[in-house]
Every structure is written in C-alpha cells, then in structure tokens.
C-alpha positions as CSV (number, residue, x, y, z in Angstrom):
1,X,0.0,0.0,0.0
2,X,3.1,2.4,0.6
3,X,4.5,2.3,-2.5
4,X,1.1,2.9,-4.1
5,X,0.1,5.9,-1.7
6,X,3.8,7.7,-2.1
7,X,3.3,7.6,-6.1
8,X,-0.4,8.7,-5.5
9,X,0.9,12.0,-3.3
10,X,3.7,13.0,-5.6
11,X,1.9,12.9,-8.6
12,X,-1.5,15.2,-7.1
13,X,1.6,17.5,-6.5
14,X,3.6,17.2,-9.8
15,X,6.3,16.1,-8.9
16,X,8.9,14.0,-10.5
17,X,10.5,11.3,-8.2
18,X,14.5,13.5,-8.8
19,X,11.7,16.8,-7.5
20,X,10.4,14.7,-4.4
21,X,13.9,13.4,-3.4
22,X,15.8,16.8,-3.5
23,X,12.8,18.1,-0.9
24,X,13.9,15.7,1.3
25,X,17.6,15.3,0.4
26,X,17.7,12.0,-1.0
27,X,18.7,10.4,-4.3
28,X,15.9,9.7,-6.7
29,X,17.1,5.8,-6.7
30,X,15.3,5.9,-2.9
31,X,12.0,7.4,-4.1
32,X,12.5,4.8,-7.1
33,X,13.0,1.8,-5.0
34,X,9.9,2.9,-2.6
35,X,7.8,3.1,-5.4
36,X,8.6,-0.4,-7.2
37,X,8.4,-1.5,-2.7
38,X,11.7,-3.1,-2.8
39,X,12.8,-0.2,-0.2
40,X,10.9,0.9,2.9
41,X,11.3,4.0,4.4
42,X,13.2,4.7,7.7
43,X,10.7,6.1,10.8
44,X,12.7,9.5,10.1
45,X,11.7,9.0,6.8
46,X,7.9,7.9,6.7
47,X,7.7,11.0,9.1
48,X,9.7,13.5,7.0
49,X,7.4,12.3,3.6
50,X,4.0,12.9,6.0
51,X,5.4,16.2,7.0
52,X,6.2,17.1,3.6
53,X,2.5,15.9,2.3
54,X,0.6,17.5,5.1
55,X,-0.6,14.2,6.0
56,X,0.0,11.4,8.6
57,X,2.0,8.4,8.8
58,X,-1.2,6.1,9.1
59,X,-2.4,7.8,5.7
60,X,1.0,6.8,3.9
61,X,0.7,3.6,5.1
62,X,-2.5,2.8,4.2
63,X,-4.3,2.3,7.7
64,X,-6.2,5.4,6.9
65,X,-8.1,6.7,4.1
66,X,-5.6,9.1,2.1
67,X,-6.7,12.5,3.1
C-alpha cells in the first residue's frame, strides 16, 4: 500500500520522483525503489514524507483513508 500511496501523493503535486527526493535530500534511486516496494522507508523518513504531504503516517501507510 506504501508504494502505491507515495506515487499517488507526488503525482497530485507534480512532482517527478529527482523533485520529491531533492525536498527531502535523497537520491531519486530511494523514491524509485519505494515506489517499485523493494525499499521501505526509515521512521525518520515515513515522518519526514507525512510532514512534507501534510498528512500522517497512518495515511501513507494505508491504515487510513488518504486525506
């Protein structure tokens, strides 16, 4: 559900996964890898992506309905 919820946030925004990893200082390889789910994201991490989406952590992971 991750990997289909990140995708689903960047793209109502716009952004390409190389635009979503420099807002959070990453590589694009990492925001590739969560999308295809062979990479999860760190607790800093799932945090810094709801921070960035204005949405929570539960909504990323898919034990909430994406608000």
């Amino acid at each position: 559900m991750f990997k289909e919820r990140i995708k689903a946030f960047r793209e109502e925004r716009n952004w390409t996964q190389s635009e979503l990893a420099r807002r959070l200082g990453v590589s694009h390889t990492i925001i590739q890898g969560y999308e295809l789910g062979t990479r999860k994201p760190s607790n800093d991490m799932l945090c810094a992506l709801a921070d960035l989406f204005g949405c929570t952590t539960d909504s990323l992971l898919g034990r909430t309905e994406k608000s």
